[in-house]
C-alpha positions, 0 to 999 in steps of 0.5 A, spaced: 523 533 505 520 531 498 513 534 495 510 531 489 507 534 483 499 535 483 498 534 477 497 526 475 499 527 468 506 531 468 509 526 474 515 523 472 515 515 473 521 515 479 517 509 483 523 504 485 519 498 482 522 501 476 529 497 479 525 490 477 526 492 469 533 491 465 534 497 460 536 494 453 541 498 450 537 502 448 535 505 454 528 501 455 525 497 460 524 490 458 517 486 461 520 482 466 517 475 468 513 475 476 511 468 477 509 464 470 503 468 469 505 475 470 510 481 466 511 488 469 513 493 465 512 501 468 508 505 462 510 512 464 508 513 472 504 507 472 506 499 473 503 495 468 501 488 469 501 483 463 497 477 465 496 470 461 493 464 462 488 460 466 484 465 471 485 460 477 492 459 475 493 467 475 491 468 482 496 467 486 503 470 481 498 476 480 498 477 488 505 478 488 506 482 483 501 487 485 504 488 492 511 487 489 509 494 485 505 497 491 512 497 494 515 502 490 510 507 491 507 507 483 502 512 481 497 506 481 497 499 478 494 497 471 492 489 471 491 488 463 487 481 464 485 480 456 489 474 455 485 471 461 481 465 460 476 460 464 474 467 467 467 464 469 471 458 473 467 458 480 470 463 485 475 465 481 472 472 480 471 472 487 478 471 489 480 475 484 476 481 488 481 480 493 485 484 490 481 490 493 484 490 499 491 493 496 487 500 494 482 499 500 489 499 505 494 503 501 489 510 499 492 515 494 494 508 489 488 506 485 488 499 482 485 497 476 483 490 472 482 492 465 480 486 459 475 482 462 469 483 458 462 486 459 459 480 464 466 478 468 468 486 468 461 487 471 461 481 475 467 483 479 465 490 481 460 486 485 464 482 488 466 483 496 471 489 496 470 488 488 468 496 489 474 498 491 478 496 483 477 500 478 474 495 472 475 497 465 474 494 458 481 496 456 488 497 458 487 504 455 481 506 460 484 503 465 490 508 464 486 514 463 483 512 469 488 511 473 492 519 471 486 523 472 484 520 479 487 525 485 494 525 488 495 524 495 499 530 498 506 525 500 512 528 503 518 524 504 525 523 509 530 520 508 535 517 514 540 514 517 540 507 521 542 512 527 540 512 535 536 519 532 533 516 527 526 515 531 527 521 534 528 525 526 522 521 524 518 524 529 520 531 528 518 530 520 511 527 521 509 533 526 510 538 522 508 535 516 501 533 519 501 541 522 503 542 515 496 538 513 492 541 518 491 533 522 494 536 528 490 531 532 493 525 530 500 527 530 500 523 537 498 516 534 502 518 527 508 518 532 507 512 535 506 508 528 513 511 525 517 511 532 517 504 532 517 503 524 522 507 524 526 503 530 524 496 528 528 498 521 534 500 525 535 495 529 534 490 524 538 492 518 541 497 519 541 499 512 537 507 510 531 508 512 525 511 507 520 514 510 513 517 507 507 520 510 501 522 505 494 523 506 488 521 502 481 522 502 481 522 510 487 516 511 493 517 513 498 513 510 506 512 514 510 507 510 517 505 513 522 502 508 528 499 509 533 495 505 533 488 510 530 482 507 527 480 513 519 480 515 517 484 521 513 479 526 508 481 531 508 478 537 500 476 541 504 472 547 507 476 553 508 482 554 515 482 557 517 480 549 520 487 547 522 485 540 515 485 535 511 488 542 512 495 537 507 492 531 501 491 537 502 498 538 501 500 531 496 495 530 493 498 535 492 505 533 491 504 525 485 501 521 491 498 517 497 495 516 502 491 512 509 489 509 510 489 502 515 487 498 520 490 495 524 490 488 532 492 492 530 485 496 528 490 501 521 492 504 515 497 506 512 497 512 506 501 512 500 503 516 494 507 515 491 512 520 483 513 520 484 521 519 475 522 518 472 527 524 467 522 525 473 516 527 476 521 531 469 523 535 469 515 536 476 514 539 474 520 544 469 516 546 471 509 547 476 506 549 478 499 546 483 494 548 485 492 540 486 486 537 489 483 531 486 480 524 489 476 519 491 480 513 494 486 518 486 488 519 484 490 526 478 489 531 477 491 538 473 488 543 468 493 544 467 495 537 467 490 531 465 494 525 470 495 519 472 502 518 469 503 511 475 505 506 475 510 500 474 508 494 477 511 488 
């Protein structure tokens, strides 16, 4: 079991998203191309993603590139948007505030938009979900901003495709969240990683990485495997064995998702409400859940967002 750092500044840059970048001869990284809008180069810990063009034309290049660095577990993202244009163009800021919903569900890796100017930097943070971004003047504050905000504390488990593997992943996430003095969500912790971890196995076959961190009461369990395909949930009958797992996770998380990943694999991750308060609620009431776009969940008796930290 892995423990990172806690010092943001001393971290060595280990994320996989690395692997998306060919070293020249000279042993360094060269930007590479995401879409016709987006270059991705790692600066230390932090992924760096260089943006050109239109800002309406950017959107859906930066999306991608976004998840894709998300998926290596970087020590956060750094959008350089200073050779944006049409900044003003309507509703594009607002969609561009849509980006806010990485950090708001992927606690511990901030996420920042530097070069906008005055007005759109201003006219972003409060945008809906625009408070969940760090909006800098430059690509060098947003760096400075992303290294000096906390690390989660994060341990990871490396496993076969083996019948036990569900069985191991368990046993890890118990002693790490014993470890962290979250004992009373190891039990819904379990069930999320149980079926991540089977759902993994029985579809690729390939090596299972498993990470669990906590940030500012969030409990994040990330699933990665080296299959191309995407896990589906199923809503029909529950007879249905297949994708029946990812209702349950659904079910017991405030969020989960999929994110891409360089190797042409996949994370699958879901978050843990880990604050007091949400714990008093559950205790309380029992919801039927069910399921929201973009992986979000509601329940038929409670239909209040869980706020997210933000960084």
């Amino acid at each position: 079991m892995a423990r990172r750092p806690k010092q943001p500044i001393q971290l060595p840059f280990q994320s996989t998203v690395g692997d998306v970048w060919t070293p020249d001869r000279s042993g360094h990284h060269q930007p590479a191309a995401i879409g016709s809008h987006v270059r991705a180069r790692p600066v230390g810990p932090v992924i760096v993603l260089e943006v050109t063009g239109r800002l309406s034309d950017v959107l859906e290049d930066l999306d991608r590139a976004v998840r894709l660095a998300l998926g290596g577990e970087p020590r956060g993202v750094a959008c350089d948007l200073s050779n944006v244009t049409e900044v003003s163009t309507p509703g594009a800021l607002r969609a561009l505030a849509l980006n806010g919903r990485h950090p708001r569900d992927w606690p511990g890796v901030p996420l920042a938009m530097a070069g906008l100017g005055q007005r759109g930097g201003e006219t972003l943070g409060l945008k809906p979900m625009g408070g969940h971004l760090m909006v800098t003047s430059s690509l060098r504050q947003a760096l400075s901003m992303v290294l000096q905000a906390s690390l989660p504390a994060a341990h990871s488990l490396q496993l076969a495709p083996h019948p036990t593997a569900p069985r191991a992943s368990r046993d890890f996430v118990s002693r790490t969240l014993l470890d962290m003095r979250l004992s009373r969500h190891i039990p819904a912790a379990c069930l999320v990683v149980s079926e991540l971890v089977t759902n993994a196995m029985t579809h690729t076959g390939s090596d299972i990485d498993v990470t669990v961190s906590e940030h500012r009461q969030a409990i994040r369990i990330a699933v990665r495997d080296h299959g191309p395909d995407l896990p589906v949930e199923r809503t029909g009958s529950t007879s249905a064995e297949q994708g029946r797992g990812l209702s349950l996770v659904a079910g017991v998380s405030s969020a989960w998702g999929v994110l891409p990943h360089s190797d042409g694999g996949k994370v699958v991750w879901a978050v843990i409400n880990a604050s007091p308060r949400a714990t008093r609620t559950t205790r309380r009431r029992r919801t039927v859940p069910t399921v929201r776009r973009e992986g979000r969940t509601s329940s038929s008796t409670d239909k209040t967002r869980t706020s997210r930290p933000n960084h």
